[in-house]
Predicted model as a PDB file, atoms N, CA, C, CB and O in Angstrom, pLDDT in the B-factor column:
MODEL        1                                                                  
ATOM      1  N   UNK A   1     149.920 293.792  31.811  1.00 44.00           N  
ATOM      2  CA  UNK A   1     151.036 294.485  32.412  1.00 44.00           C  
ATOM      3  C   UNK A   1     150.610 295.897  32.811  1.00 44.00           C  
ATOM      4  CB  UNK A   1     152.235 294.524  31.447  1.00 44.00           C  
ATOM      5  O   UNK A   1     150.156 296.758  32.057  1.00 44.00           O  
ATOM      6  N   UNK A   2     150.826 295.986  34.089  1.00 49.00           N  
ATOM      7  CA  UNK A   2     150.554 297.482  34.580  1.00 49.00           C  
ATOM      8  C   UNK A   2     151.602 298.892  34.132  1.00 49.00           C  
ATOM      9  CB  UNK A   2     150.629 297.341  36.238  1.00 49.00           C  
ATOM     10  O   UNK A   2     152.830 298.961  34.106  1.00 49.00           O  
ATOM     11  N   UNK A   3     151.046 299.444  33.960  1.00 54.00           N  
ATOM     12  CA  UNK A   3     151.630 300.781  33.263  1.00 54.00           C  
ATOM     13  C   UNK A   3     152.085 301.639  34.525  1.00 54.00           C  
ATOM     14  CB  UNK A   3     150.384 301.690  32.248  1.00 54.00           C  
ATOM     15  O   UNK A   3     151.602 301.470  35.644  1.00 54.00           O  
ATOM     16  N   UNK A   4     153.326 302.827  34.144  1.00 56.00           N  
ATOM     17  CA  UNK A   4     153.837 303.778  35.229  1.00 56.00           C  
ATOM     18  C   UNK A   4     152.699 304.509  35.813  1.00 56.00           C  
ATOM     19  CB  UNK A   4     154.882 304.817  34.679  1.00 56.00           C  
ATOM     20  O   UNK A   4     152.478 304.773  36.995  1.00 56.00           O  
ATOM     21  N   UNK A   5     151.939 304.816  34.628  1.00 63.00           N  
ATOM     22  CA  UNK A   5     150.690 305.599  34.910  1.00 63.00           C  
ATOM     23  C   UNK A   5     149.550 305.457  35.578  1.00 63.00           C  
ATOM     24  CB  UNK A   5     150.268 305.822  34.085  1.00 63.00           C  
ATOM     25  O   UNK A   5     148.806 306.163  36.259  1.00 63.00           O  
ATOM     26  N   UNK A   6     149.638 303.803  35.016  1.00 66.00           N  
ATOM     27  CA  UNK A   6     148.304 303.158  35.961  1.00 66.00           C  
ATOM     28  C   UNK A   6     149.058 303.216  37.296  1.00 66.00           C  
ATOM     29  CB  UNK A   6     147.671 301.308  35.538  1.00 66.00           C  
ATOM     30  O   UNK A   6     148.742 304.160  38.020  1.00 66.00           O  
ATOM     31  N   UNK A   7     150.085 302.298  37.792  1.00 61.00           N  
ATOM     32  CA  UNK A   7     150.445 302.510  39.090  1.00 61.00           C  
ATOM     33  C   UNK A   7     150.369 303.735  39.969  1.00 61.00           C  
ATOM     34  CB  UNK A   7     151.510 302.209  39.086  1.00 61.00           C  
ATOM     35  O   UNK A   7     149.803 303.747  41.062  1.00 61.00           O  
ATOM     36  N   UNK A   8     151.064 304.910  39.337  1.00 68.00           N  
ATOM     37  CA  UNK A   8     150.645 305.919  39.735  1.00 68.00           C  
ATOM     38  C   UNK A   8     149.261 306.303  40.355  1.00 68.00           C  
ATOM     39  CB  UNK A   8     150.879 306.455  38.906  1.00 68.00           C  
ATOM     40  O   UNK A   8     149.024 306.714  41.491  1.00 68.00           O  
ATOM     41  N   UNK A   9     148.270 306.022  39.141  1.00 75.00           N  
ATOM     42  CA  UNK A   9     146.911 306.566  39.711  1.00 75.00           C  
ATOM     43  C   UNK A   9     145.987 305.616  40.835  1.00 75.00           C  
ATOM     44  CB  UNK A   9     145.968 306.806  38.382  1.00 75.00           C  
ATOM     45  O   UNK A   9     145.121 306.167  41.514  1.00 75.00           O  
ATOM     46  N   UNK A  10     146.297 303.962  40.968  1.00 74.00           N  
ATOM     47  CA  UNK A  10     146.268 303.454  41.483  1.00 74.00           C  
ATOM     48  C   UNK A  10     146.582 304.034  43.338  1.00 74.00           C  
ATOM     49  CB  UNK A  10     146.805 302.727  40.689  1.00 74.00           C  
ATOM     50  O   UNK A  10     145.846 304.116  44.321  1.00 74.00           O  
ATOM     51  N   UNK A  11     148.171 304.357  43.067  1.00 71.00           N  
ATOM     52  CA  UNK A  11     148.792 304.380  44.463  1.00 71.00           C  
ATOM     53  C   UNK A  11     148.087 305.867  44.697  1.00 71.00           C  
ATOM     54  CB  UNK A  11     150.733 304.247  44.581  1.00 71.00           C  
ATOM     55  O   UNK A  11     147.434 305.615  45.710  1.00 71.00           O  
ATOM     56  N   UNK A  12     147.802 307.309  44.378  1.00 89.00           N  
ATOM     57  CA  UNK A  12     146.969 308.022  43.974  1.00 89.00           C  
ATOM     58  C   UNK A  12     145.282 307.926  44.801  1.00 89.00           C  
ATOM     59  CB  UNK A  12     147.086 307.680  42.550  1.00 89.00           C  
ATOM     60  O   UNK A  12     144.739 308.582  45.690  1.00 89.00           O  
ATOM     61  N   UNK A  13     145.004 307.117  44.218  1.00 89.00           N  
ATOM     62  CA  UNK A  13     143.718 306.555  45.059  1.00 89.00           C  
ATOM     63  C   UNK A  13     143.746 306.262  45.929  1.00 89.00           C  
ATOM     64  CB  UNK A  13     143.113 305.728  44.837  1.00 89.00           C  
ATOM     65  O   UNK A  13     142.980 306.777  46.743  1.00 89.00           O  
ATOM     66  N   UNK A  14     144.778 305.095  46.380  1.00 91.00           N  
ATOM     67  CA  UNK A  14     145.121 304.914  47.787  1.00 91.00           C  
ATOM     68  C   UNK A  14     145.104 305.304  48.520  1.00 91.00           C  
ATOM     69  CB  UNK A  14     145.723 304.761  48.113  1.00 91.00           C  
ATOM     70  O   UNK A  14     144.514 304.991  49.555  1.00 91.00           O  
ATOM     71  N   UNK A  15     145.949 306.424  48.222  1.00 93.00           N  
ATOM     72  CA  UNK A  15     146.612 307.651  49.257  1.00 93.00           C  
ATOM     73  C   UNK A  15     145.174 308.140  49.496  1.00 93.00           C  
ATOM     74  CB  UNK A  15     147.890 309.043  48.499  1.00 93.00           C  
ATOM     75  O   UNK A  15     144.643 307.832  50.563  1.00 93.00           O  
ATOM     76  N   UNK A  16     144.210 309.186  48.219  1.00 93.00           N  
ATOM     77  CA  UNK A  16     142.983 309.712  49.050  1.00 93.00           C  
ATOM     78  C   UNK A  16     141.964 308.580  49.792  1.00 93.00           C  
ATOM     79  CB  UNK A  16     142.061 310.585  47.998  1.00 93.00           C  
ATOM     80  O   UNK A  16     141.285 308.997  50.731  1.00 93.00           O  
ATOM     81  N   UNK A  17     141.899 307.832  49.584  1.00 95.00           N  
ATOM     82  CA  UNK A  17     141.302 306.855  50.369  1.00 95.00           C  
ATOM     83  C   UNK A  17     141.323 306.654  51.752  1.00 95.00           C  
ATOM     84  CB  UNK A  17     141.647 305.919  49.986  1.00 95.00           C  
ATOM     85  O   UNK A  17     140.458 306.426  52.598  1.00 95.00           O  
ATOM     86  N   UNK A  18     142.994 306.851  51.766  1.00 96.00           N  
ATOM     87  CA  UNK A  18     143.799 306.292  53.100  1.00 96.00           C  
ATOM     88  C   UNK A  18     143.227 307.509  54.014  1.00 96.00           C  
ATOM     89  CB  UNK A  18     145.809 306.192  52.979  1.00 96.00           C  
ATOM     90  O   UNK A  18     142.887 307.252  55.169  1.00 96.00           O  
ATOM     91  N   UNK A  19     143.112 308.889  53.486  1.00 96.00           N  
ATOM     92  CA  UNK A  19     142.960 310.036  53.869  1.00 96.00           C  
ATOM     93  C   UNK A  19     141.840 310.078  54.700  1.00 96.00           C  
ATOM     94  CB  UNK A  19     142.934 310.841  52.892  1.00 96.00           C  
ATOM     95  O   UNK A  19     141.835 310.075  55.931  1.00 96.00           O  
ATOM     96  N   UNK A  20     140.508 310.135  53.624  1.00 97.00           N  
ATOM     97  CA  UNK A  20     138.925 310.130  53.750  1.00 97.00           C  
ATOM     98  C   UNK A  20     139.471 309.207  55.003  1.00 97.00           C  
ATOM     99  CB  UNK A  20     137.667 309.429  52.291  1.00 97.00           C  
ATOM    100  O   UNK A  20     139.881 309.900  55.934  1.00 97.00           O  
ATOM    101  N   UNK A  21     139.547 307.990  55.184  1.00 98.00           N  
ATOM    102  CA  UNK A  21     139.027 307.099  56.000  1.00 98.00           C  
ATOM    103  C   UNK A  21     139.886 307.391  57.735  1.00 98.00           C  
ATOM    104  CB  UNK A  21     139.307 305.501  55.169  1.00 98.00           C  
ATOM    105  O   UNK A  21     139.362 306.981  58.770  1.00 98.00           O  
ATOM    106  N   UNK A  22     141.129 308.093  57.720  1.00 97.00           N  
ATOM    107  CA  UNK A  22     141.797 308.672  58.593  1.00 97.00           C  
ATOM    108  C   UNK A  22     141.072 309.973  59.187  1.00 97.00           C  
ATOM    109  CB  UNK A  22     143.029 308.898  58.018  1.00 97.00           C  
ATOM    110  O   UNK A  22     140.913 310.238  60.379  1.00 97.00           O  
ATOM    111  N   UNK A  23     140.696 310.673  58.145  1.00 97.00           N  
ATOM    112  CA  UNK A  23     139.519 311.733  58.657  1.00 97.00           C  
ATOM    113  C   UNK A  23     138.543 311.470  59.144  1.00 97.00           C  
ATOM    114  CB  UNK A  23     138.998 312.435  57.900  1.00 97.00           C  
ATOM    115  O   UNK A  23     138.147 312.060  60.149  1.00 97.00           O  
ATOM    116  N   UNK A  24     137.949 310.602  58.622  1.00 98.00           N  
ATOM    117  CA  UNK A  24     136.232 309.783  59.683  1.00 98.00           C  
ATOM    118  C   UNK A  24     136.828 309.053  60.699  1.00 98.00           C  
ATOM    119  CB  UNK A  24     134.968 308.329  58.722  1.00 98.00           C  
ATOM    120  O   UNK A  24     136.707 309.641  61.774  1.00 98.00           O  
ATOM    121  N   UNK A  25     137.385 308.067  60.776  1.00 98.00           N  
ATOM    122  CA  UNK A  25     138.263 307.723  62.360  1.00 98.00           C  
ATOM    123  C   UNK A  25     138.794 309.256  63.060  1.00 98.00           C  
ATOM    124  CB  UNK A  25     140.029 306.565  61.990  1.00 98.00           C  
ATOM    125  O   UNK A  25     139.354 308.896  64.096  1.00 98.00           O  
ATOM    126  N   UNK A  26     138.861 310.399  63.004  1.00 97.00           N  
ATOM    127  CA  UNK A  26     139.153 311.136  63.782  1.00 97.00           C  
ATOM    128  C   UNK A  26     138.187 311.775  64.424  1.00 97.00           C  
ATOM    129  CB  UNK A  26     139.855 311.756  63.355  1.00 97.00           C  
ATOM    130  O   UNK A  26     138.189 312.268  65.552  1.00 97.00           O  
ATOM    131  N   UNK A  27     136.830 311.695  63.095  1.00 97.00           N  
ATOM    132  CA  UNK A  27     135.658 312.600  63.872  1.00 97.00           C  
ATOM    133  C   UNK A  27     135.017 311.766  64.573  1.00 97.00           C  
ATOM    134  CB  UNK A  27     134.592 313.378  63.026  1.00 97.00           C  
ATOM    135  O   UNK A  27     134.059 312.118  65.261  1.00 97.00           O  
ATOM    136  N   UNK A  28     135.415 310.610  64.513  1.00 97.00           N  
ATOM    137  CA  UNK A  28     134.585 309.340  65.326  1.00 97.00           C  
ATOM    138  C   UNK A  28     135.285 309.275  66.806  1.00 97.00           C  
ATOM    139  CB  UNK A  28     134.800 307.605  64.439  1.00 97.00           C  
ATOM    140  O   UNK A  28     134.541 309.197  67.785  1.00 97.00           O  
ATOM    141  N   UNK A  29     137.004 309.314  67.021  1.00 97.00           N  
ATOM    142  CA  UNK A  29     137.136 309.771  68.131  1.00 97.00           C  
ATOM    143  C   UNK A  29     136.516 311.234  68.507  1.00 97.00           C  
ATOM    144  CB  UNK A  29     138.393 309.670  68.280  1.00 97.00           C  
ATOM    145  O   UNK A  29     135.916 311.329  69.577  1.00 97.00           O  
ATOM    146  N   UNK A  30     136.624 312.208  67.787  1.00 97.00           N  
ATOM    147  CA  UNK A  30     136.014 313.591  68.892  1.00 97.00           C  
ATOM    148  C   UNK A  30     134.916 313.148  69.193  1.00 97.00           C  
ATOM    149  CB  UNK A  30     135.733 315.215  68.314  1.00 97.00           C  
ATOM    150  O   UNK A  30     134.767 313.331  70.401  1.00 97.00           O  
ATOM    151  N   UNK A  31     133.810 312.522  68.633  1.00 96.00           N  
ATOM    152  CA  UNK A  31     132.684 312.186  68.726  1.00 96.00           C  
ATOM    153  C   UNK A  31     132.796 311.629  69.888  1.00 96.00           C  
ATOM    154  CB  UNK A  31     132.182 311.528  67.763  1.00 96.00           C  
ATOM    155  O   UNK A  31     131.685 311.801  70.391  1.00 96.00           O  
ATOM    156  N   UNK A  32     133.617 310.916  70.834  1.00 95.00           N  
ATOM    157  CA  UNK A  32     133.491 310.271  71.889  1.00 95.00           C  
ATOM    158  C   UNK A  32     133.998 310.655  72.513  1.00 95.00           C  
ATOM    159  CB  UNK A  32     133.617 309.341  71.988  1.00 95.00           C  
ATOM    160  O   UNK A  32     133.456 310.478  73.604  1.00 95.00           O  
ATOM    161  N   UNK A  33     135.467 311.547  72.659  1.00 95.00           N  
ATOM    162  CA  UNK A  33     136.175 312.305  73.796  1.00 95.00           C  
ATOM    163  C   UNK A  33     135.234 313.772  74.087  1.00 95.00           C  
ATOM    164  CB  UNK A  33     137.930 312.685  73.264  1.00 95.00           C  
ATOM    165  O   UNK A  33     134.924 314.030  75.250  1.00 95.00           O  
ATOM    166  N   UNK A  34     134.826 314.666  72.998  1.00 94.00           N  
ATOM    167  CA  UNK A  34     134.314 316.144  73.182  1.00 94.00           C  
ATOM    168  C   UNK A  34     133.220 316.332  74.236  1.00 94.00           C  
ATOM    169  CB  UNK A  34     133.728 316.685  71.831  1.00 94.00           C  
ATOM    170  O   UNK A  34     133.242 317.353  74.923  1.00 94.00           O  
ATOM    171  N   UNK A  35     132.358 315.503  74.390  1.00 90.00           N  
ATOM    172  CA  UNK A  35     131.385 315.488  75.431  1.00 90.00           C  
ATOM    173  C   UNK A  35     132.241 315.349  76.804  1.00 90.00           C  
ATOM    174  CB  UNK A  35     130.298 314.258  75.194  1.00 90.00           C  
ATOM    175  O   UNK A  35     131.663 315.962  77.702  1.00 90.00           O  
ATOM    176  N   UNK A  36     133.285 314.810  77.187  1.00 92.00           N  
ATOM    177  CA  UNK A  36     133.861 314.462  78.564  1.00 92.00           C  
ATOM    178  C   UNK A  36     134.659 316.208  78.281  1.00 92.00           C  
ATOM    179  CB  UNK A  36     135.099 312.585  78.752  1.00 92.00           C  
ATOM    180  O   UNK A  36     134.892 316.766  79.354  1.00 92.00           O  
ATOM    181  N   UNK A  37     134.986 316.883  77.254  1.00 92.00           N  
ATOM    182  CA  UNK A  37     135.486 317.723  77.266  1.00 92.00           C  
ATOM    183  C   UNK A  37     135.474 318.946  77.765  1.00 92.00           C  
ATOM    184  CB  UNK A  37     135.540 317.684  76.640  1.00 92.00           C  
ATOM    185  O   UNK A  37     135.721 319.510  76.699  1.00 92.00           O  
ATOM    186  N   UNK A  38     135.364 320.044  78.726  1.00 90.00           N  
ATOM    187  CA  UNK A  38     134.647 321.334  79.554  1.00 90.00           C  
ATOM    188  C   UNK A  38     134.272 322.324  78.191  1.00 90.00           C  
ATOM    189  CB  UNK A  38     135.946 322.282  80.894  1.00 90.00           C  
ATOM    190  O   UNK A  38     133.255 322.872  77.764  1.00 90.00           O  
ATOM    191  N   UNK A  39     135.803 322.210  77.745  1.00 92.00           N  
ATOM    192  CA  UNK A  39     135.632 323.507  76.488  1.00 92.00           C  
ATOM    193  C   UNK A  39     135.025 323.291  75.261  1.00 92.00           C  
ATOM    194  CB  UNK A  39     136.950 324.038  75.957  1.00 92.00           C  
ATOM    195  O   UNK A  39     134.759 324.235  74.516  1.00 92.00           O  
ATOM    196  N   UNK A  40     134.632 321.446  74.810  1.00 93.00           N  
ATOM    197  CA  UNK A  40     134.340 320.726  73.742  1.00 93.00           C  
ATOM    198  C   UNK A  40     132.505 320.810  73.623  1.00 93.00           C  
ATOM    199  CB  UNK A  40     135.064 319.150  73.983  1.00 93.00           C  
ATOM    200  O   UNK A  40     131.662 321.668  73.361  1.00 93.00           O  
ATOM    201  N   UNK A  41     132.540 319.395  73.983  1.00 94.00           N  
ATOM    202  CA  UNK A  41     131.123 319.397  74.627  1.00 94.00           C  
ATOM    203  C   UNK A  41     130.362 318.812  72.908  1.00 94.00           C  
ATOM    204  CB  UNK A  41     130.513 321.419  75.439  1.00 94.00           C  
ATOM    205  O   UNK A  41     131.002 318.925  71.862  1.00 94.00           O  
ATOM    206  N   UNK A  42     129.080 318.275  72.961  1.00 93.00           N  
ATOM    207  CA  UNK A  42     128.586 317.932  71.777  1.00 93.00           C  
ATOM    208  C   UNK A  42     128.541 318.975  70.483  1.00 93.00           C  
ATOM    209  CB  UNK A  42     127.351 317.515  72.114  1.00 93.00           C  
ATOM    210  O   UNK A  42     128.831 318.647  69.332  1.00 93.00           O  
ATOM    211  N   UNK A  43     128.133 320.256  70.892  1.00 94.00           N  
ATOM    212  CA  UNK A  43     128.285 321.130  69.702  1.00 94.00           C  
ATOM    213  C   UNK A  43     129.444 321.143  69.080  1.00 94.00           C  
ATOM    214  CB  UNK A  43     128.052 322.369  69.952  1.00 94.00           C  
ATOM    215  O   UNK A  43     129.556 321.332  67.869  1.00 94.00           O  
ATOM    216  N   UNK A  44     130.348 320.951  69.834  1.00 95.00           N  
ATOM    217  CA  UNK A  44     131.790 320.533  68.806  1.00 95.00           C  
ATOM    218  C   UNK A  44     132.123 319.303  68.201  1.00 95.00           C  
ATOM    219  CB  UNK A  44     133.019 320.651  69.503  1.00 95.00           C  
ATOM    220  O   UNK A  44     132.904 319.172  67.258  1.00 95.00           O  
ATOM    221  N   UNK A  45     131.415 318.280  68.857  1.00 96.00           N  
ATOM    222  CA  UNK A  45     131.493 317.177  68.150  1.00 96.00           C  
ATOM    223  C   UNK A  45     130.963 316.790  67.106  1.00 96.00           C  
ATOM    224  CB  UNK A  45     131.312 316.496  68.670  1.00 96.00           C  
ATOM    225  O   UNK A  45     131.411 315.921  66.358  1.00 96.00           O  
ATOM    226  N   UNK A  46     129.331 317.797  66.891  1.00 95.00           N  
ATOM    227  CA  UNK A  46     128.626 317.595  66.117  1.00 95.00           C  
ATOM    228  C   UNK A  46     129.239 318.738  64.480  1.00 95.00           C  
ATOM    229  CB  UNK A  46     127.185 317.812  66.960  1.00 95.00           C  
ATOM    230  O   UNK A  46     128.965 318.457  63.313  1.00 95.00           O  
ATOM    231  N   UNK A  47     129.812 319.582  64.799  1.00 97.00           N  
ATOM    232  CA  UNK A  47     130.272 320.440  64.373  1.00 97.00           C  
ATOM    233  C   UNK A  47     131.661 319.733  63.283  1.00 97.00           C  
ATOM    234  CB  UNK A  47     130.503 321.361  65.605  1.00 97.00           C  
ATOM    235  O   UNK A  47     132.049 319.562  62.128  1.00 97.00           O  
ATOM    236  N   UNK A  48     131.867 319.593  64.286  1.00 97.00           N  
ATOM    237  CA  UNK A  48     133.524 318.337  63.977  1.00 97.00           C  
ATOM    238  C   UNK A  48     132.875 317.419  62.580  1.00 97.00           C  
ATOM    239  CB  UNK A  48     133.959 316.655  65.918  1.00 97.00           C  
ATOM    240  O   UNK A  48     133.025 317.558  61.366  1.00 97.00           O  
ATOM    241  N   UNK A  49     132.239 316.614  63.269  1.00 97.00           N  
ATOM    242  CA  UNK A  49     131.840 315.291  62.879  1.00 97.00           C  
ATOM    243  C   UNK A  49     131.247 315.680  61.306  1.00 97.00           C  
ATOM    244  CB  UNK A  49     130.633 314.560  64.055  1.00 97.00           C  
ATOM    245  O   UNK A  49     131.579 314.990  60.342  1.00 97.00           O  
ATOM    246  N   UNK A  50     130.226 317.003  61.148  1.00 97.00           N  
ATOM    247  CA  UNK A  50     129.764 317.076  59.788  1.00 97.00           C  
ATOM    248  C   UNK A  50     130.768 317.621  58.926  1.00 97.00           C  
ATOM    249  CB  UNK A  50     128.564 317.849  59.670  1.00 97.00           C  
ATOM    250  O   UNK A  50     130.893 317.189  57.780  1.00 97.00           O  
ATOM    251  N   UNK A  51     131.589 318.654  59.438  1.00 97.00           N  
ATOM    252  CA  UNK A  51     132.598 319.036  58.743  1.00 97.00           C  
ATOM    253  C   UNK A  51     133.245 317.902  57.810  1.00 97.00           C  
ATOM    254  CB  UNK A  51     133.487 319.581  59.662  1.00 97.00           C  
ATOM    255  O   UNK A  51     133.298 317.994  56.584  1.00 97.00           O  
ATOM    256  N   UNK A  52     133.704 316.884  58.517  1.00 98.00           N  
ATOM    257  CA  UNK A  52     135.009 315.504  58.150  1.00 98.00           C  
ATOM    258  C   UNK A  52     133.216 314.941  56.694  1.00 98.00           C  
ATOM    259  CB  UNK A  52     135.670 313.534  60.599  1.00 98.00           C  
ATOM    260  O   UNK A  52     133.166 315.212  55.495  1.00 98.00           O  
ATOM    261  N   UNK A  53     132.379 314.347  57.348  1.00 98.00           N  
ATOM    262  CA  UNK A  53     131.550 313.916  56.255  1.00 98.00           C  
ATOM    263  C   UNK A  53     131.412 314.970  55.241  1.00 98.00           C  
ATOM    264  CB  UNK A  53     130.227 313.504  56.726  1.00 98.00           C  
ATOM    265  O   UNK A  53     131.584 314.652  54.064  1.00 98.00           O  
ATOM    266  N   UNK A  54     131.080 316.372  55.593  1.00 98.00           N  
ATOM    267  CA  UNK A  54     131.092 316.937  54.224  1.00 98.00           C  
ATOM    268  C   UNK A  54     132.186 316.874  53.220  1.00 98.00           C  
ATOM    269  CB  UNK A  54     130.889 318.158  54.351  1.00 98.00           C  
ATOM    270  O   UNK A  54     131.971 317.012  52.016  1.00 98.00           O  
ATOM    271  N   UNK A  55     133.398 316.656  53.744  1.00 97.00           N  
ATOM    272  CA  UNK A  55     134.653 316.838  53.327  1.00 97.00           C  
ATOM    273  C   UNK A  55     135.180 315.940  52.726  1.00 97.00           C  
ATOM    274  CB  UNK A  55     135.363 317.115  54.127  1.00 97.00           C  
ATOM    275  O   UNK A  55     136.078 316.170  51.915  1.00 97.00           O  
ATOM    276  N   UNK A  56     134.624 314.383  53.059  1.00 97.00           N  
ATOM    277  CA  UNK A  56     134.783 313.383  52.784  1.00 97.00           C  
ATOM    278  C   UNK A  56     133.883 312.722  51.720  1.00 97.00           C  
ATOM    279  CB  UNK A  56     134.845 312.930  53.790  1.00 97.00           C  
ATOM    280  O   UNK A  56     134.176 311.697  51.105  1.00 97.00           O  
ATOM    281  N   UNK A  57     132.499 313.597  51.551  1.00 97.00           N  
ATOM    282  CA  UNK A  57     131.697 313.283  50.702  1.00 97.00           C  
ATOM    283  C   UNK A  57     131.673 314.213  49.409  1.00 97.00           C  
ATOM    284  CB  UNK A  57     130.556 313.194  51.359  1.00 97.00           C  
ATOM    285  O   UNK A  57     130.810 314.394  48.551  1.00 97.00           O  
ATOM    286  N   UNK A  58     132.992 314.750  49.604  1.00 96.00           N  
ATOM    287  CA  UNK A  58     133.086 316.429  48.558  1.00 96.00           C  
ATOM    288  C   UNK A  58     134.082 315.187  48.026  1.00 96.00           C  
ATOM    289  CB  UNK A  58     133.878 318.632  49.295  1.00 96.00           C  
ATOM    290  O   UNK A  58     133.621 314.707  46.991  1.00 96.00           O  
ATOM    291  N   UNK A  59     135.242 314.585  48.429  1.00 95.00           N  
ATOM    292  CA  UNK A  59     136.429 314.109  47.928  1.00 95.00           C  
ATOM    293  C   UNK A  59     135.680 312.740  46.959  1.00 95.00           C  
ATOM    294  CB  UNK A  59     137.638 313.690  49.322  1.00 95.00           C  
ATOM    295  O   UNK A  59     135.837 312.526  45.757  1.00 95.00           O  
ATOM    296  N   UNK A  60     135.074 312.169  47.681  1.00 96.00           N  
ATOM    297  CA  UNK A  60     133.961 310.938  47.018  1.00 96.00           C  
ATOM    298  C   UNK A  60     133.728 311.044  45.713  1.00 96.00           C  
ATOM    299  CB  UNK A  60     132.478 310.938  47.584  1.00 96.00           C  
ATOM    300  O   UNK A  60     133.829 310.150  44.874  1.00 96.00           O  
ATOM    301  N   UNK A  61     133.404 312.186  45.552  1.00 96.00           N  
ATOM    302  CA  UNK A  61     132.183 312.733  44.682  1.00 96.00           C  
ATOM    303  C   UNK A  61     133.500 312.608  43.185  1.00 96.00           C  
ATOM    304  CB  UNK A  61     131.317 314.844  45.328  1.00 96.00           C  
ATOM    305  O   UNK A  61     133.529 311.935  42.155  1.00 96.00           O  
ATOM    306  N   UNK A  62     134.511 313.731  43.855  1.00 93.00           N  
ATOM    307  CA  UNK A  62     135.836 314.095  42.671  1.00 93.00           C  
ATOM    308  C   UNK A  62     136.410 312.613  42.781  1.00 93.00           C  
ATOM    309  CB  UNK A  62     137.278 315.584  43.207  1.00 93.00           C  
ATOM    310  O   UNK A  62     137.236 312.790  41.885  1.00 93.00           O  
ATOM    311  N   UNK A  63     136.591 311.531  43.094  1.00 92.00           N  
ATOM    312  CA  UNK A  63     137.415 310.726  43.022  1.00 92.00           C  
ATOM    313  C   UNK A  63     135.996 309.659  42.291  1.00 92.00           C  
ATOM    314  CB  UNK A  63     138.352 310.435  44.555  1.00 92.00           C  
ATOM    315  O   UNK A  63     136.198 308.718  41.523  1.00 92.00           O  
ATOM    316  N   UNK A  64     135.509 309.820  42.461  1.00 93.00           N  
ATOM    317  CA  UNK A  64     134.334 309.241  41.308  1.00 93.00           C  
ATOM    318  C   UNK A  64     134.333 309.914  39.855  1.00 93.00           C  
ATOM    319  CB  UNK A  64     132.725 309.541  41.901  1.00 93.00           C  
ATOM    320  O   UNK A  64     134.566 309.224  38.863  1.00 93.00           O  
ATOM    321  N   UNK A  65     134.103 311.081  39.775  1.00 92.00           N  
ATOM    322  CA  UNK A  65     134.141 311.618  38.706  1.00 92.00           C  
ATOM    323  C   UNK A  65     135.610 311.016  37.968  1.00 92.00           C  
ATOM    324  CB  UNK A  65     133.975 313.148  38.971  1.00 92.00           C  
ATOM    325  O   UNK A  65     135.553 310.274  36.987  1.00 92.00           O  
ATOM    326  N   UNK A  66     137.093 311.507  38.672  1.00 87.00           N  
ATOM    327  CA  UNK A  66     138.113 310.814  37.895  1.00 87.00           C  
ATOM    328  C   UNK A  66     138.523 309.377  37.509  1.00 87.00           C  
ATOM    329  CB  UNK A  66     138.967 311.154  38.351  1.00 87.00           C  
ATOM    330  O   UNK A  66     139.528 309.023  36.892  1.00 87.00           O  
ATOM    331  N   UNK A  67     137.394 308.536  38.072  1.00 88.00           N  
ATOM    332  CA  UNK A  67     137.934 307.382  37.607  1.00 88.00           C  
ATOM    333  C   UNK A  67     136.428 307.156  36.330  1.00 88.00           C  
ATOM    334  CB  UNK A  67     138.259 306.039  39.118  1.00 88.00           C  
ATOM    335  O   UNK A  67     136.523 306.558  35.258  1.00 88.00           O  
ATOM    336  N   UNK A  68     135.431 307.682  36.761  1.00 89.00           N  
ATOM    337  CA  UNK A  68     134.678 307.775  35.411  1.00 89.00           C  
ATOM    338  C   UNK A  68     135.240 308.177  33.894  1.00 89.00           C  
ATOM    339  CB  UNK A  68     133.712 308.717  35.672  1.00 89.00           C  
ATOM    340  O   UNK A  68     134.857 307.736  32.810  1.00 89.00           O  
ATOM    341  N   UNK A  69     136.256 309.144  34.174  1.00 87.00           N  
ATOM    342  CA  UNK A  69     136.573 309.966  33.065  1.00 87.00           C  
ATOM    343  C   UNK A  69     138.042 309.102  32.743  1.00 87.00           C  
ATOM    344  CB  UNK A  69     136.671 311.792  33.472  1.00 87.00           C  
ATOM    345  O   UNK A  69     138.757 309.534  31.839  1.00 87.00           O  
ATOM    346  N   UNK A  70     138.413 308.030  33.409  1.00 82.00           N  
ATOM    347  CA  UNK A  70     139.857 307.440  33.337  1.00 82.00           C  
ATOM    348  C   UNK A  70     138.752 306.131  32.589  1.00 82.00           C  
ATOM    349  CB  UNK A  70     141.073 307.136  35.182  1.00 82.00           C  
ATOM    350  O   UNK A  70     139.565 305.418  32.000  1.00 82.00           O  
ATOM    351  N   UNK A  71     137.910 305.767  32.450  1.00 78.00           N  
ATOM    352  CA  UNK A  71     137.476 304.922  31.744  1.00 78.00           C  
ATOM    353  C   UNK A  71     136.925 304.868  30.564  1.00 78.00           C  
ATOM    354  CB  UNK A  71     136.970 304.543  32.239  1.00 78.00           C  
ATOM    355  O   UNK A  71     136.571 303.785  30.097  1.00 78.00           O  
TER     356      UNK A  71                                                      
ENDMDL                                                                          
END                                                                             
């Protein structure tokens, strides 16, 4: 039987999950519109694009650690 708590941290995960993976689908579109862009252009895409992975590999990292420490 699942607990309030477990559900919680469950739906919790979800949610950052849902996040990370909404953030890389976005740098994956700039990645393909910024070059057709005048004011964009690859340095922004490339710019873009590491930002979302660093950001996404910072959240990785903490959402690993808390389910290590939930076990």
């Amino acid at each position: 039987m699942q607990t309030t708590s477990n559900y919680s941290s469950m739906y919790s995960i979800n949610q950052q999950l849902t996040t990370m993976i909404d953030r890389l689908n976005e740098a994956v579109n700039v990645c393909y519109e910024a070059p057709n862009k005048e004011d964009e252009g690859y340095p922004y895409a490339t710019g873009y694009a590491r930002s979302a992975m660093r950001s996404v590999s910072e959240q990785l990292a903490e959402l690993q650690e808390q389910l290590q420490e939930s076990m």
